[in-house]
N, C-alpha and C positions, 0 to 999 in steps of 0.2 A: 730478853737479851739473847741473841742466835749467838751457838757454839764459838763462831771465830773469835769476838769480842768479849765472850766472858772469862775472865781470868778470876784465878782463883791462887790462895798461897797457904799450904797446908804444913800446918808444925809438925814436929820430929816426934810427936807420938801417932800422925794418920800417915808414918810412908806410904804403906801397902796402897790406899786409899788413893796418894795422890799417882802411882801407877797406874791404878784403873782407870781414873781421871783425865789421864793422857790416852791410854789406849783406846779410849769412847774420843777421841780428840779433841779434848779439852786441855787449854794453855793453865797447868798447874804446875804452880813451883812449891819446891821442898823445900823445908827449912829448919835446921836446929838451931838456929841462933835466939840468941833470951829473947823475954817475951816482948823487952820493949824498943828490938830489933824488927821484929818481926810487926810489929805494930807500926811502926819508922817505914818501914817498906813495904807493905801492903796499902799504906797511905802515899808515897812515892810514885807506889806503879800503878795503883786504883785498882788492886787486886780484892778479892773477897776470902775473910781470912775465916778459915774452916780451922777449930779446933776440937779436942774436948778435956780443955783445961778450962775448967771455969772460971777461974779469976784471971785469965788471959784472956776471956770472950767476955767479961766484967770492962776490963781493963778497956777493949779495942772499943764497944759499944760507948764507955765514957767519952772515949774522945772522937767520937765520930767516925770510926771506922766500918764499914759493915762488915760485921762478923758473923758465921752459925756457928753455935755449939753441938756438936755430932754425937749425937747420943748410941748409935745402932754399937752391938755388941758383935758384928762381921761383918766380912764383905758386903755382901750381899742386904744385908741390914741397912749397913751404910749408904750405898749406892741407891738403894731405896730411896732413903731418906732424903739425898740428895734430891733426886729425878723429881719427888713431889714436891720441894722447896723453889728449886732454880728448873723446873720444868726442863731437866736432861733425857736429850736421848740414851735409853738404853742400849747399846747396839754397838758393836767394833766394827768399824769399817777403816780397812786397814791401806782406803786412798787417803783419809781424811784423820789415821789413829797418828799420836805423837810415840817418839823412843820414849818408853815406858821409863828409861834409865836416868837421859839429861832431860828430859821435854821436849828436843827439837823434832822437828817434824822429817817425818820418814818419804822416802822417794822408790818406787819399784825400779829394780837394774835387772838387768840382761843376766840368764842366770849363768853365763859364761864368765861375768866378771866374779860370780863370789867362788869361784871353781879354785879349791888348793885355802879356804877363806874359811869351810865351812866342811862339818866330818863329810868323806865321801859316800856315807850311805846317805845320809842328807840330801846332795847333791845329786846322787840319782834317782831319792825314789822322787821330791819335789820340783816342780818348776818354776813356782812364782817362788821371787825374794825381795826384800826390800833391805835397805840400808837410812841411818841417820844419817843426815846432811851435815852434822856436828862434825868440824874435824878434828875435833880433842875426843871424837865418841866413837863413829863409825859401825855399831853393832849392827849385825845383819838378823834381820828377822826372817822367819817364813810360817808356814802354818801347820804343825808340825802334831803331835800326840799330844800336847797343852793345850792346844786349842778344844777341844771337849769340856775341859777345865773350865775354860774362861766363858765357853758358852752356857757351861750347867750355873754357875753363879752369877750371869747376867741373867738369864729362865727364874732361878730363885728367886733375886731384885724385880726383875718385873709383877712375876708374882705377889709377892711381898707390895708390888704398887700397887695394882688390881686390889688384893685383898681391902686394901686401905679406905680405895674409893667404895669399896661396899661395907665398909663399915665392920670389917671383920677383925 
């Protein structure tokens, strides 16, 4: 299943998970609603319900839901786990990354428009910005001293792939 069409619906103990999940641009939605809400709407939107409650990945598998139980103990663990299951790119590409916050998908603006939007040492030392298309969201992203961050823990997960396919 290619990126655009895989959706996925992550319970209220994988937040972190379903941010990454958006920022590699994949349609993931969060959720703290019980379990058999959450089960109600992943069967709804034909999402794929990533947990690691197990009598909730019990629960989704009985009635026909595809569910994974996410066993990895980090990010990077996690993300793994993923990529070798549903065959994900590891990789942020931030034409095609979602607002890590609501899920909607991000647009690059003119860096005049986030001018007065965003601190002004931001502002001058970056040029590319992007904004969520969400207008109850509107966070401006850019690529900033976290992105190191987000790159050493995508390097780990892929590693963490690698190692996998060799049997390590």
């Amino acid at each position: 299943m290619e990126r655009k069409r895989m959706k996925f619906l992550v319970d209220g103990m994988l937040g972190k998970l379903a941010k990454w999940l958006r920022l590699m641009g994949y349609d993931a939605k969060y959720s703290i609603f019980p379990d058999k809400t959450l089960i109600i709407e992943a069967a709804k939107e034909n999402r794929i319900l990533l947990t690691s409650d197990i009598a909730l990945y019990r629960e989704a598998v009985a009635r026909g839901i595809e569910a994974y139980l996410v066993k990895g103990k980090n990010e990077a663990e996690r993300i793994a786990e993923l990529a070798e299951k549903f065959n994900l790119k590891i990789e942020v590409n931030v034409e095609s990354s979602r607002c890590p916050l609501c899920g909607s998908l991000l647009r690059k603006v003119e860096k005049m428009l986030v001018k007065g939007k965003v601190p002004n040492q931001t502002f001058n030392f970056y040029n590319d910005f992007w904004v969520c298309i969400n207008q109850n969201c509107r966070k401006i992203y850019w690529q900033g001293s976290h992105w190191k961050k987000i790159n050493e823990v995508l390097l780990q997960a892929k590693k963490l792939t690698v190692n996998a396919k060799k049997g390590k």
